[in-house]
MARBA-3410 file (N, C-alpha, C, O; in Angstrom, 1 decimal):
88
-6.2,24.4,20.8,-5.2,23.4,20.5,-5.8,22.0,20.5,-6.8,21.9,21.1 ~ -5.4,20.6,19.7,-5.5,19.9,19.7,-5.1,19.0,20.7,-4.1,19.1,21.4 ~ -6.0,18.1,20.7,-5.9,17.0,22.3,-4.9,15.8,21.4,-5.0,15.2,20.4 ~ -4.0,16.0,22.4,-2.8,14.7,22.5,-2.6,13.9,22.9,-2.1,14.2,24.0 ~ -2.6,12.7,22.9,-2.0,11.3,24.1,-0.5,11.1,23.9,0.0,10.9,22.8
-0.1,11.2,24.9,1.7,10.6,24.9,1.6,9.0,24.7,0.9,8.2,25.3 ~ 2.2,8.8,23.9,2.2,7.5,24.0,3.9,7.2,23.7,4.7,7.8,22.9 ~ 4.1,6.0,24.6,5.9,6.0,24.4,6.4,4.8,23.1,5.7,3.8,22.9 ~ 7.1,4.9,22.6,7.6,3.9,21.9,9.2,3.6,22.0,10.1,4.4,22.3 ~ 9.2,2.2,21.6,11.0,1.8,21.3,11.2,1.8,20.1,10.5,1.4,19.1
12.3,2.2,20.2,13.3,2.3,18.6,14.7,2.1,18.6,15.5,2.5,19.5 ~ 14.9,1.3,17.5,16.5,1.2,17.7,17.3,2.0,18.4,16.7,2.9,19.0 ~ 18.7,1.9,18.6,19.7,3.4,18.6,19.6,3.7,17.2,19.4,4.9,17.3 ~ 19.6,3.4,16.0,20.2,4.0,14.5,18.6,4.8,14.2,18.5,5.9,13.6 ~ 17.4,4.1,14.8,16.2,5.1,14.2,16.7,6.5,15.1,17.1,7.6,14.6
16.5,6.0,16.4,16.5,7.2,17.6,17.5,8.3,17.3,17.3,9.6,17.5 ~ 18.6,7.6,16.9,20.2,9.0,16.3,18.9,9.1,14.9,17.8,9.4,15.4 ~ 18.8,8.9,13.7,18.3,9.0,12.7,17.1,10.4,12.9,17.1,11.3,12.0 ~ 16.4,10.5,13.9,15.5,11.2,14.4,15.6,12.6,14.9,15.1,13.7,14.6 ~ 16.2,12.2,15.6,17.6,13.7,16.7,18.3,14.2,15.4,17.9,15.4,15.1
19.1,13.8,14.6,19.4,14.4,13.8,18.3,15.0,12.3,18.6,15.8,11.5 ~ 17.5,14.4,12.4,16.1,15.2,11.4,16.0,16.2,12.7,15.6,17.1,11.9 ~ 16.1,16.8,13.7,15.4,17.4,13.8,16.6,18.7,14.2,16.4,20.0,14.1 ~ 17.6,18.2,14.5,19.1,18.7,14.4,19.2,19.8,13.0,19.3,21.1,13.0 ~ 19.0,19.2,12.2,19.0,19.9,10.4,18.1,20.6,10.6,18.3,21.7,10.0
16.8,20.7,11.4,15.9,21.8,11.4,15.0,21.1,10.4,13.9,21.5,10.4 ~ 15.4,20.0,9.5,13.9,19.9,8.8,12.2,19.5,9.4,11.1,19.8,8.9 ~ 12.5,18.6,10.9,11.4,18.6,11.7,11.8,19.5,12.5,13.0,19.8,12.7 ~ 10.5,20.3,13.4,11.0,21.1,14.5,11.1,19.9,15.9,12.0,20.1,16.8 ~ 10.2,18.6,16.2,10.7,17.6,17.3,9.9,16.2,16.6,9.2,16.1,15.6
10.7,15.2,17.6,10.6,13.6,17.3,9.4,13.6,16.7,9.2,13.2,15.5 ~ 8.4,14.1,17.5,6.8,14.0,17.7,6.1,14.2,16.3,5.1,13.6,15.8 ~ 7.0,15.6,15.8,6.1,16.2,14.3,6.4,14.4,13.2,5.5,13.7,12.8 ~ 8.3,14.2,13.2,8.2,13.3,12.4,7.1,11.9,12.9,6.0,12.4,12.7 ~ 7.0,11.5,13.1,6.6,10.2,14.1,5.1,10.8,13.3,5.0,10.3,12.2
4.2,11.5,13.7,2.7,12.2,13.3,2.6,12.0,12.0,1.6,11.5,11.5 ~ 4.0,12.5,10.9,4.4,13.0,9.7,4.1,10.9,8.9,3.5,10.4,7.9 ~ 5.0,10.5,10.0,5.2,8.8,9.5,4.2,8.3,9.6,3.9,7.4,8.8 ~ 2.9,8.6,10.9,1.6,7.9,10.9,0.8,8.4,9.5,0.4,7.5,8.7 ~ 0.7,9.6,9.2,-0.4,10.1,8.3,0.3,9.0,6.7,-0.5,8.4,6.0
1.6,9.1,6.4,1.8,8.5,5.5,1.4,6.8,5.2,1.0,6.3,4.2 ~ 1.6,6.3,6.7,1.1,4.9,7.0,-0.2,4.7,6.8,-0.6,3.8,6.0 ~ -1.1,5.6,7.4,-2.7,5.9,7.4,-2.9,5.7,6.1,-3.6,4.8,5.7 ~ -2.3,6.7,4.8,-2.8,6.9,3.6,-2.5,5.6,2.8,-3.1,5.1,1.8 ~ -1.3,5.2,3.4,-0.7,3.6,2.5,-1.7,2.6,2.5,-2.1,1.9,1.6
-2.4,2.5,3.9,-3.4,1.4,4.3,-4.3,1.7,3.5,-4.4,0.9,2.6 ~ -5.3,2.9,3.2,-6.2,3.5,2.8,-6.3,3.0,1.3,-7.3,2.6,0.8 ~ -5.0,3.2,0.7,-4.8,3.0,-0.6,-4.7,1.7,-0.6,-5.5,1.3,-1.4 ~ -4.0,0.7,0.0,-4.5,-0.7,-0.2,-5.6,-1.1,0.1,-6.2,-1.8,-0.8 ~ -6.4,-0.9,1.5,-7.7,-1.1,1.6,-8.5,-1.0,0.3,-9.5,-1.8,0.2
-8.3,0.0,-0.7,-9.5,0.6,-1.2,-8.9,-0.8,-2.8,-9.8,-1.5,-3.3 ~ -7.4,-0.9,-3.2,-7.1,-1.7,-4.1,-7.4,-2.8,-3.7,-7.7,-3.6,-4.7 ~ -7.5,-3.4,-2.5,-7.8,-4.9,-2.1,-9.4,-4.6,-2.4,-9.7,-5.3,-3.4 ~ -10.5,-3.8,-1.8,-11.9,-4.1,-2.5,-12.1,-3.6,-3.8,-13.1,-4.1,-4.4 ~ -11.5,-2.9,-4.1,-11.3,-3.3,-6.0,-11.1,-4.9,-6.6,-11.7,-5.5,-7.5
-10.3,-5.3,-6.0,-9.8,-6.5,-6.8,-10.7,-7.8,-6.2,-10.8,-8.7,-7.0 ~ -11.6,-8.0,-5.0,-12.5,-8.2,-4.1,-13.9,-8.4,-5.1,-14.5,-9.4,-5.5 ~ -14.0,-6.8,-5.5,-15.2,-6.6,-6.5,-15.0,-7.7,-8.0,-15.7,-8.7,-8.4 ~ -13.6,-7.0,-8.5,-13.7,-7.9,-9.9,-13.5,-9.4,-9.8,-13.3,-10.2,-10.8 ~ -13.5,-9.8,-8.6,-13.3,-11.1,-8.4,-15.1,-11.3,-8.4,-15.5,-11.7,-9.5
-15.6,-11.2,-7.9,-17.1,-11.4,-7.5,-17.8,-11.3,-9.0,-18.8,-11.9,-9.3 ~ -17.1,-10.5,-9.8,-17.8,-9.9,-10.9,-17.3,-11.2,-12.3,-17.9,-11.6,-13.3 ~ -16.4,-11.4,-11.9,-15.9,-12.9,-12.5,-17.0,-13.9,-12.0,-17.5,-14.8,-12.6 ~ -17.0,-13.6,-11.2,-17.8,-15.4,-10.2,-19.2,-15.4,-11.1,-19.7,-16.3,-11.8 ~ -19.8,-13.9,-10.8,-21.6,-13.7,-11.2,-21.4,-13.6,-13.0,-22.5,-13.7,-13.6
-20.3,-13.4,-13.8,-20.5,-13.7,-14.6,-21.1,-15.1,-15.4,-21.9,-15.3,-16.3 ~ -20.5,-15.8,-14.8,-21.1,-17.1,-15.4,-19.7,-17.9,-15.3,-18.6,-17.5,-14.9 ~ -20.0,-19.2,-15.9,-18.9,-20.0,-16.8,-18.4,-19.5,-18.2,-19.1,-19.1,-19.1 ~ -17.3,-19.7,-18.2,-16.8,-19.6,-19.4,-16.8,-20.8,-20.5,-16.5,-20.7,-21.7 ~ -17.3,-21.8,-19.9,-17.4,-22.8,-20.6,-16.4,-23.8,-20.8,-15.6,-24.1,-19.9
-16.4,-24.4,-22.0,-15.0,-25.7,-21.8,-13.8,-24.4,-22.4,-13.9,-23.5,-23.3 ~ -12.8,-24.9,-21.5,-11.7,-24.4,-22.4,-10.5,-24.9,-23.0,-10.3,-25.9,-22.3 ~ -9.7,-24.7,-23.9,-8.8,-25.1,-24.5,-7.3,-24.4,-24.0,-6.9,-23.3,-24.3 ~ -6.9,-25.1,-23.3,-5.6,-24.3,-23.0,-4.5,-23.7,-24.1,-4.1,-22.6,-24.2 ~ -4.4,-24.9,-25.0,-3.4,-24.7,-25.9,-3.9,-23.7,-26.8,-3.1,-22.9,-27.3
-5.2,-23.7,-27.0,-5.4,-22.4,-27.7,-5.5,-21.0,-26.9,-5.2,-19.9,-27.2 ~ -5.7,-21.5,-25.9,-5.5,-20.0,-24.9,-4.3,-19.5,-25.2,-4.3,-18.3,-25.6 ~ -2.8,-20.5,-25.1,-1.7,-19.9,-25.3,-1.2,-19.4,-26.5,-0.3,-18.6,-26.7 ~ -2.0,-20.0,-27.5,-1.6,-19.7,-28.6,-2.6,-17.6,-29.1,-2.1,-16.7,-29.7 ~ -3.5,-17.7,-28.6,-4.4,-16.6,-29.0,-3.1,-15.3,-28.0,-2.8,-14.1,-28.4
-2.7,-15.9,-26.8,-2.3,-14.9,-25.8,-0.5,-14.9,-26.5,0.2,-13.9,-26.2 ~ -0.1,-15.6,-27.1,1.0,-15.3,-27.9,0.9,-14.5,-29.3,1.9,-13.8,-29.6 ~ 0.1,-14.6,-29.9,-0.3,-13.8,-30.7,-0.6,-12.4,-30.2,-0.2,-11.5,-30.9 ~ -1.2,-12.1,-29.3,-1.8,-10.9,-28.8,-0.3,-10.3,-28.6,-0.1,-9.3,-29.2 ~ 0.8,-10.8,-27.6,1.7,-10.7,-27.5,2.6,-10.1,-28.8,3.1,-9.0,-28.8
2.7,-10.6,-29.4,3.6,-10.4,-30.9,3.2,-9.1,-31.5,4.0,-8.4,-31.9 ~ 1.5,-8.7,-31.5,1.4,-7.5,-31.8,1.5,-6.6,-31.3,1.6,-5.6,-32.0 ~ 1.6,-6.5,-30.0,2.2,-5.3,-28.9,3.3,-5.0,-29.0,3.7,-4.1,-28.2
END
């Protein structure tokens, strides 16, 4: 068997009824499964941002080491990115 720590937490009344009744329906067998069920989803959410935050980290860096872009022209910027626009 797997080693456990109790650990206690507070929750509303509306989570706490919300809970008892998941497990009431039978779709969790106790508090504990949901609660384990809510960490692993939390774990993978972090995971997935962690990994999109050093993606976007990287192409930032990858902008920096490219160089300068040189002088730029705004109004032609808008105009090239409105066009780009119109053909889409």
């Amino acid at each position: 068997m797997v080693a456990v720590e109790k650990i206690s937490i507070a929750l509303t009344p509306d989570m706490a009824a919300m809970l008892r009744q998941v497990v009431a329906d039978g779709e969790y067998v106790s508090t504990s499964e949901i609660i384990r069920d809510a960490l692993r989803d939390w774990k993978n959410k972090r995971t997935h941002h962690n990994k999109a935050l050093q993606e976007l980290r990287n192409l930032w860096q990858d902008g920096i080491d490219s160089g300068s872009a040189g002088e730029l022209n705004i109004e032609e910027i808008k105009i090239k990115a409105r066009d780009k626009a119109k053909i889409q």
